[in-house]
C-alpha positions, 0 to 999 in steps of 0.5 A: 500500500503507497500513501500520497498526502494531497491538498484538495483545490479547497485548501484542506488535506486529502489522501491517495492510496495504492493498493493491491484489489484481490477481488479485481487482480489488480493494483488502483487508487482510492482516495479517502476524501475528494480532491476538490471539496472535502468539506463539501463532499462530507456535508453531502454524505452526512445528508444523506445518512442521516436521519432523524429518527435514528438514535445511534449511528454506526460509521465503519471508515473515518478517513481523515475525518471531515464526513465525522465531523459533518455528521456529527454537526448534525446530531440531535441531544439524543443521538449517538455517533460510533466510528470503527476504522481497522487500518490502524497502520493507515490511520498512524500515517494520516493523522494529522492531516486528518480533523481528529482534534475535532472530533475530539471535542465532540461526543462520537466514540472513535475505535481504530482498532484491528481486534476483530472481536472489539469491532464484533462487540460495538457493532452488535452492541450498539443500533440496529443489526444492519443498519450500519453506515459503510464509508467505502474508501476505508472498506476497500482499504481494509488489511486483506488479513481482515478479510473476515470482517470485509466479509461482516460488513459487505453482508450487513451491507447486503441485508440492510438492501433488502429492507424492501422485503421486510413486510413480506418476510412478516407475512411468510412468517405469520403463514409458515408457522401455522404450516403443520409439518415436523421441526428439522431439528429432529432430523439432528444427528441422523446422518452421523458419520455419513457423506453428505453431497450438497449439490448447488446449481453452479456452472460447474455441476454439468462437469460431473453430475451424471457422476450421481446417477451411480450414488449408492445410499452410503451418501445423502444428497442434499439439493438446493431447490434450484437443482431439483428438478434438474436431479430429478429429470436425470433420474438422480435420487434426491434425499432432501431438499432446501428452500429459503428464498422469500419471493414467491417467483421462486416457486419455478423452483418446485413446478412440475414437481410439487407431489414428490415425496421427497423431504423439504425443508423450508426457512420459516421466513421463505415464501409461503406460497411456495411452502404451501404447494408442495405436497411432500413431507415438509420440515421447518426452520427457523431463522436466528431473528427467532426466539432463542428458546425455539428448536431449529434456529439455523444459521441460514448465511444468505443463501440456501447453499450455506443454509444447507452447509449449516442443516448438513453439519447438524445432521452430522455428516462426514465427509461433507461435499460440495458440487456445483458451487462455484461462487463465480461465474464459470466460463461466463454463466450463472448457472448450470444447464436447465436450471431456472434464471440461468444467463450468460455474463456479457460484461466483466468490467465491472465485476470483482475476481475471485481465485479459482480451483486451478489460480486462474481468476473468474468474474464474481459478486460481492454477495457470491464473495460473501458466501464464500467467506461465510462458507470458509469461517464455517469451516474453520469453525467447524471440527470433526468433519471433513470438507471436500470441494468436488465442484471441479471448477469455480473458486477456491475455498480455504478449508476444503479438500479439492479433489476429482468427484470421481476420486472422493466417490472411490476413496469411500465407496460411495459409488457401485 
């Protein structure tokens, strides 16, 4: 990382920063306030987060300073204002080009800090969970060894989008829960010891899935429900499947095939028209947002894929294996053949890199990023069981095994 100290046309000081972007494979520029008009800019940016109502704001990113100090400006006698920046390296080296002193005197906390678990602490301490402010030129520049928190703030990020889903996440709440079905934690521990295959709908499923017409019943196959029909189609057993996408567009997902008898089990926040028409046996869980005192909470990640990693370590698998999830673009596509939503990528200019299974870079996105990240803390988390990347393209996932499928089969005689 190359720091350059600049003056902007205002007078004020601003900052240019070289860095090494993994995700784009390549070194730019960031600058952490405006060349032009710090001041200005920072008076902008507060307007535009701040609101009224709010009664704590979070800030992660504090730059030289002068958005800080804006919003500051701003609050009202109720309000509290919480800045977390870990660049401290970063920080040493533009602080006195910075407002720091004035901060000083007003009432926002500062935490420049790189300890993960004080960061943790003030972010689930403080406001509402998501409904943190992102400054992005201190997120870009955040340690890559702190990958993991890029990874909590780009989720919190993601989910706090996603407020406009809010009032029909409550309504498939309210109808889920009077569903009768069985609990999914009564399917904990049955698969003790047993390979788990999850198959997600990546564009590197097409490579091997034939591979699991000739799965003996040493293994449960777990499917996403994009894949489903799909597996079923090809004559493929399915032992389970998952849903916990929201939207009642989704239900493509299980068209066609709604009187199978094959166990499904649904987030008690997906759409409920889609749980309501399937006539197989059904399984609820339940979201961390739950009641704690409430069997079946699961850690869902944001996908179903890492809805399903979270069911398959509760069942007890060993050894767990993914396929299909790529967690990037593939050869330009989204997904794997006739699947539903499946598109070709036109254009790669704007779209992060991520380092695949062989070290070539393949296109991605900030949420697909996301997953993996949340997918390798699983996994260091995680004890016991071995973790297997049988996907045979896609990026590559720290924690895992990748291998051949055709080899993992063999090793434990998963395959007649």
């Amino acid at each position: 990382m190359k720091l350059s100290i600049e003056q902007s046309k205002q007078g004020c000081y601003t900052a240019k920063v070289n860095y090494w972007e993994e995700s784009l494979n390549k070194e730019v520029s960031v600058y952490l306030c405006s060349k032009v008009d710090p001041i200005k800019e920072a008076e902008r940016w507060a307007d535009t987060v701040y609101e009224e109502a709010r009664e704590e704001f979070i800030v992660y990113g504090i730059g030289l300073g002068y958005h800080i100090k804006a919003l500051n400006m701003k609050l009202k006698s109720y309000q509290r204002l919480y800045v977390i920046d870990a660049n401290v390296n970063l920080w040493h080296q533009v602080k006195e080009y910075s407002c720091y002193n004035d901060l000083l005197s007003m009432s926002c906390k500062v935490y420049i800090t790189d300890e993960i678990q004080t960061i943790t602490k003030v972010i689930n301490g403080v406001g509402e969970e998501g409904k943190i402010i992102l400054y992005w030129p201190s997120v870009k520049l955040i340690p890559s060894q702190l990958y993991q928190l890029k990874h909590l703030l780009e989720r919190l990020n993601i989910q706090s989008g996603n407020d406009k889903f809010e009032d029909l996440i409550r309504e498939n709440y309210q109808y889920n829960n009077k569903v009768q079905c069985e609990n999914i934690s009564t399917w904990y521990q049955t698969q003790k010891d047993k390979a788990i295959i999850i198959v997600s709908g990546g564009p590197s499923l097409d490579k091997n899935i034939e591979l699991l017409k000739r799965i003996n019943e040493k293994a449960f196959i777990f499917a996403t429900g994009r894949t489903l029909k799909k597996l079923v189609d090809m004559g493929i057993r399915v032992d389970m499947f998952c849903i916990i996408d929201s939207q009642k567009d989704n239900y493509k997902q299980i068209e066609g095939v709604e009187n199978l008898e094959i166990p499904f089990v649904f987030l008690n926040t997906a759409s409920h028209f889609i749980v309501s028409r399937y006539k197989g046996p059904k399984f609820r869980a339940y979201s961390l947002d739950s009641s704690k005192e409430q069997r079946g909470r699961i850690e869902s990640g944001g996908s179903v894929a890492t809805a399903v990693l979270d069911l398959s370590i509760r069942f007890g698998g060993s050894p767990i294996i993914f396929m299909g999830q790529d967690l990037a673009y593939t050869n330009n596509i989204s997904h794997c053949k006739n699947t539903i939503s499946m598109w070709e990528i036109k254009s790669q200019d704007h779209m992060k890199k991520v380092k695949g299974w062989d070290g070539e870079y393949l296109p991605t996105t900030a949420a697909l990023l996301s997953y993996k990240y949340w997918i390798e803390q699983k996994i260091r988390s995680t004890k016991g069981i071995r973790f297997i990347n049988a996907t045979e393209g896609g990026a590559f996932i720290e924690g895992c095994e990748h291998r051949l499928l055709k080899d993992v089969l063999d090793e434990f005689g998963l395959i007649d």
